[in-house]
C-alpha positions as CSV (number, residue, x, y, z in Angstrom):
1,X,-23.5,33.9,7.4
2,X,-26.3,32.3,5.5
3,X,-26.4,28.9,5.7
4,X,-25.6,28.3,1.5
5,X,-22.7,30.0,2.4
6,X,-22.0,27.5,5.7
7,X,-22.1,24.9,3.8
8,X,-20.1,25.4,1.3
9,X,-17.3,26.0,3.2
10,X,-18.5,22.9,5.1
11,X,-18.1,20.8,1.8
12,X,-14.7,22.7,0.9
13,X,-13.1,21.7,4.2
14,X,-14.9,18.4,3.9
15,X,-13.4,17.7,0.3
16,X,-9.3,19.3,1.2
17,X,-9.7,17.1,4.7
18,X,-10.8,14.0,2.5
19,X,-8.2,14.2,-0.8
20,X,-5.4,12.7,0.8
21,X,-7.2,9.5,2.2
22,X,-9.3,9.6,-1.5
23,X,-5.5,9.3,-3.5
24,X,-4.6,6.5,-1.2
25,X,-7.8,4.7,-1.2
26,X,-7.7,4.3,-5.0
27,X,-4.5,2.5,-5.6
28,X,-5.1,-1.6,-5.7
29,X,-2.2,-2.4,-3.4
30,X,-1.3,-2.4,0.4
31,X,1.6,-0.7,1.2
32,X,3.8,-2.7,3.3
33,X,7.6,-1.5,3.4
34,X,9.0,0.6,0.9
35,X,12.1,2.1,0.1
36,X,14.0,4.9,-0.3
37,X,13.4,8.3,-1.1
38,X,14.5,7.3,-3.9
39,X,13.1,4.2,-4.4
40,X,15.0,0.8,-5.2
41,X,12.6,0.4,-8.0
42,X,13.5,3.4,-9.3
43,X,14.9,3.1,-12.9
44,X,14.6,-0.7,-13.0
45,X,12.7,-1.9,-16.4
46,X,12.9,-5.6,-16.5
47,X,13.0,-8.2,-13.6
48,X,12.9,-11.9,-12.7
49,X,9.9,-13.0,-11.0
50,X,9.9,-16.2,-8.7
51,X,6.1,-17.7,-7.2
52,X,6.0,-19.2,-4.0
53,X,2.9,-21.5,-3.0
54,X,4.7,-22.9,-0.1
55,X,2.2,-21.1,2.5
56,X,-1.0,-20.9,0.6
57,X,-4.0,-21.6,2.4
58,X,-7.0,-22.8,0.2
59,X,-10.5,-22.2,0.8
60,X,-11.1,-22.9,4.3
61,X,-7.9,-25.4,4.5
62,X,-4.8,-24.3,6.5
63,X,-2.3,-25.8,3.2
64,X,-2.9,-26.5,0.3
65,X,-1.8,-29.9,1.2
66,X,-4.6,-30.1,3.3
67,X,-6.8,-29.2,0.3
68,X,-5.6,-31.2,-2.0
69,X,-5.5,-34.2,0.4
70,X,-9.6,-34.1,0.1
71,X,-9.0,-34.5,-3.9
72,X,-8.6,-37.0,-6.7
73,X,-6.0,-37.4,-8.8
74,X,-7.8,-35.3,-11.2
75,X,-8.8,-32.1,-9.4
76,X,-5.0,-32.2,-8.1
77,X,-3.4,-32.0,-11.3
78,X,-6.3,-29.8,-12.1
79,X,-5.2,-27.5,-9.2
80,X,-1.4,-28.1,-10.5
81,X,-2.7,-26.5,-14.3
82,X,-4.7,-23.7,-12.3
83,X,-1.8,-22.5,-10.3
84,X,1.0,-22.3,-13.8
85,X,-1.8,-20.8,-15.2
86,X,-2.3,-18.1,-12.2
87,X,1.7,-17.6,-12.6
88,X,1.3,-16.9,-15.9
89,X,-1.6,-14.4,-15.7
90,X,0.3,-12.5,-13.1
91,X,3.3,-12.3,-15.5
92,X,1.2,-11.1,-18.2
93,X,-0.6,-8.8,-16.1
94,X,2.6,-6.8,-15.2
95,X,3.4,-6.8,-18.9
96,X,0.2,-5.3,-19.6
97,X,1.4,-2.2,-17.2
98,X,5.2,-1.8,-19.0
99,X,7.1,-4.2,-16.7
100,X,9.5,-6.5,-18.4
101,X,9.4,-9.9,-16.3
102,X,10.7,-13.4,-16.6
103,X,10.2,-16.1,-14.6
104,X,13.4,-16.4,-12.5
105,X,16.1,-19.1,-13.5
106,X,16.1,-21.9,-11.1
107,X,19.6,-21.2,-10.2
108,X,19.2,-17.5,-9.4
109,X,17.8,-15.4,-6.8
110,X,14.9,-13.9,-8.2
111,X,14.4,-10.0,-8.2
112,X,10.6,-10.0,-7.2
113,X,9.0,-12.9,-5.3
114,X,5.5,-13.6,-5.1
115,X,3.9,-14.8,-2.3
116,X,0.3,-16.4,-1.9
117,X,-1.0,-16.1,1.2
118,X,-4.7,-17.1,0.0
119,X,-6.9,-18.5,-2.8
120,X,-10.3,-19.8,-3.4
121,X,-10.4,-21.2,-6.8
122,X,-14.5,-20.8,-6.9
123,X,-17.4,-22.5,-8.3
124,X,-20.1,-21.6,-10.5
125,X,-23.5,-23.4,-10.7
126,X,-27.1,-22.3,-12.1
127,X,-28.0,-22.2,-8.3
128,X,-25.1,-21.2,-6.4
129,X,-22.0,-19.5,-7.0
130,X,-18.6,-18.8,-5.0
131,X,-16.3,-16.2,-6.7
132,X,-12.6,-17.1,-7.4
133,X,-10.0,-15.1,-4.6
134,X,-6.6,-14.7,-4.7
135,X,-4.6,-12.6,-2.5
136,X,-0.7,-12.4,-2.5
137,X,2.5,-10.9,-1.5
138,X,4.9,-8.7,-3.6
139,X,8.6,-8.6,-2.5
140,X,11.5,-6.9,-4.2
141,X,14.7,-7.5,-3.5
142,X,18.1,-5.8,-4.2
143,X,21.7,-6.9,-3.5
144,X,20.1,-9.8,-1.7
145,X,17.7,-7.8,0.6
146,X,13.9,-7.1,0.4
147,X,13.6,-3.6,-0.3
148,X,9.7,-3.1,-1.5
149,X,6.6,-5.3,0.1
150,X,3.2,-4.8,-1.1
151,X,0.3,-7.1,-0.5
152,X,-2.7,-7.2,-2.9
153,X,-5.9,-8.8,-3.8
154,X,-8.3,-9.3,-6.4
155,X,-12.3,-11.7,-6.8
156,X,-13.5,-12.3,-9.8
157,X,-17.1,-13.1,-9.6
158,X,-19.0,-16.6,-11.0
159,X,-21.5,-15.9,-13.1
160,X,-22.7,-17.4,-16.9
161,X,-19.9,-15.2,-18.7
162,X,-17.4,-16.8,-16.2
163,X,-18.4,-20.3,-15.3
164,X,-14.9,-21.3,-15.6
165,X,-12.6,-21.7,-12.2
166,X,-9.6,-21.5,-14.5
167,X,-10.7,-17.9,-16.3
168,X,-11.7,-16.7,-13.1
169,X,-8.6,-17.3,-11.6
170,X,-6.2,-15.9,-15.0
171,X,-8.4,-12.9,-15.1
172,X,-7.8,-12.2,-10.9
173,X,-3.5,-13.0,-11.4
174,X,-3.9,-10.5,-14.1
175,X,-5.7,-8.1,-12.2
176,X,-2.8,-8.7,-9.0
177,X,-0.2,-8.2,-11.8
178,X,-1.7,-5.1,-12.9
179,X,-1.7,-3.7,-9.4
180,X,1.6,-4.7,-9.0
181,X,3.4,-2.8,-12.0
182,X,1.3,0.2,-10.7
183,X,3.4,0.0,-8.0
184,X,6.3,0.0,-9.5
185,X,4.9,2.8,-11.8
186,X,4.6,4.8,-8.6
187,X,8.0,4.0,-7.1
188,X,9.3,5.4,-10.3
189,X,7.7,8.4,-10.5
190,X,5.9,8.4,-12.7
């Protein structure tokens, strides 16, 4: 056999042994329990979509407590804006993917909860520059019981065409939204 002929057999077994871990490596979620076959997502089009901040830790601070206990009165309620803002973006992101979501009714268990487990709201100067983070947790539940958990992340560099913390961070919750409906694109099917 000459050796052209080697190795392209070499790059066909190398390219059928690699498509599998290619398809997963592509999606922008972490899979961490789903349901079914078939899914619990399937056929669902809207949802209600409840945040929780309750275990957040920020920067290199175990709480966001322990963050904002650093801050004044202004960079908190600043944080406060960043975070509805953040919400939002998520929201908006899913939207932009075909989900139908509400924020959940104070009253009512919600159908998805989100989860941040991390987030570095970032800083941009002319001489140094930390990009904005978040990462997060996706739960679904149905008939009272988590049936779907994915976790995903996104960074959104600082640089002069994003100085701000607060675009940063709504351009990253949109990107996590995004990557959220994908999943639920994929649970469906489709």
């Amino acid at each position: 056999m000459t050796k052209t002929r080697l190795l392209r057999r070499f790059t066909l077994a190398l390219a059928i042994a690699a498509a599998p871990l290619a398809a997963t490596a592509c999606k922008p979620y972490s899979v961490v329990q789903q349901s079914g076959p078939p899914s619990a997502l399937k056929g669902v089009t809207s949802m209600t979509v409840g945040f929780d901040w309750s275990k957040v830790t920020v920067l290199d601070k175990a709480s966001e407590a322990e963050y904002l206990a650093e801050k004044t009165d202004e960079e908190k309620a600043d944080f406060a804006k960043i975070k509805q803002e953040t919400d939002a973006a998520i929201l908006e992101g899913m939207r932009d993917r075909g989900v139908n979501v509400a924020p959940a009714p104070a009253e009512g268990a919600p159908d998805l909860v989100i989860a941040y487990i991390h987030v570095t709201t970032g800083i941009y100067t002319p001489v140094y520059s930390v990009p904005s983070k978040i990462e997060a947790r996706f739960s679904w539940q149905k008939d009272g019981k988590v049936s779907d958990i994915i976790d995903t992340k996104a960074m959104v560099g600082a640089s002069l065409t994003t100085p701000s913390d607060h675009q940063r961070m709504e351009m990253a919750g949109r990107n996590i939204g995004k990557a959220a409906a994908k999943f639920v694109e994929d649970s469906q099917g489709k």
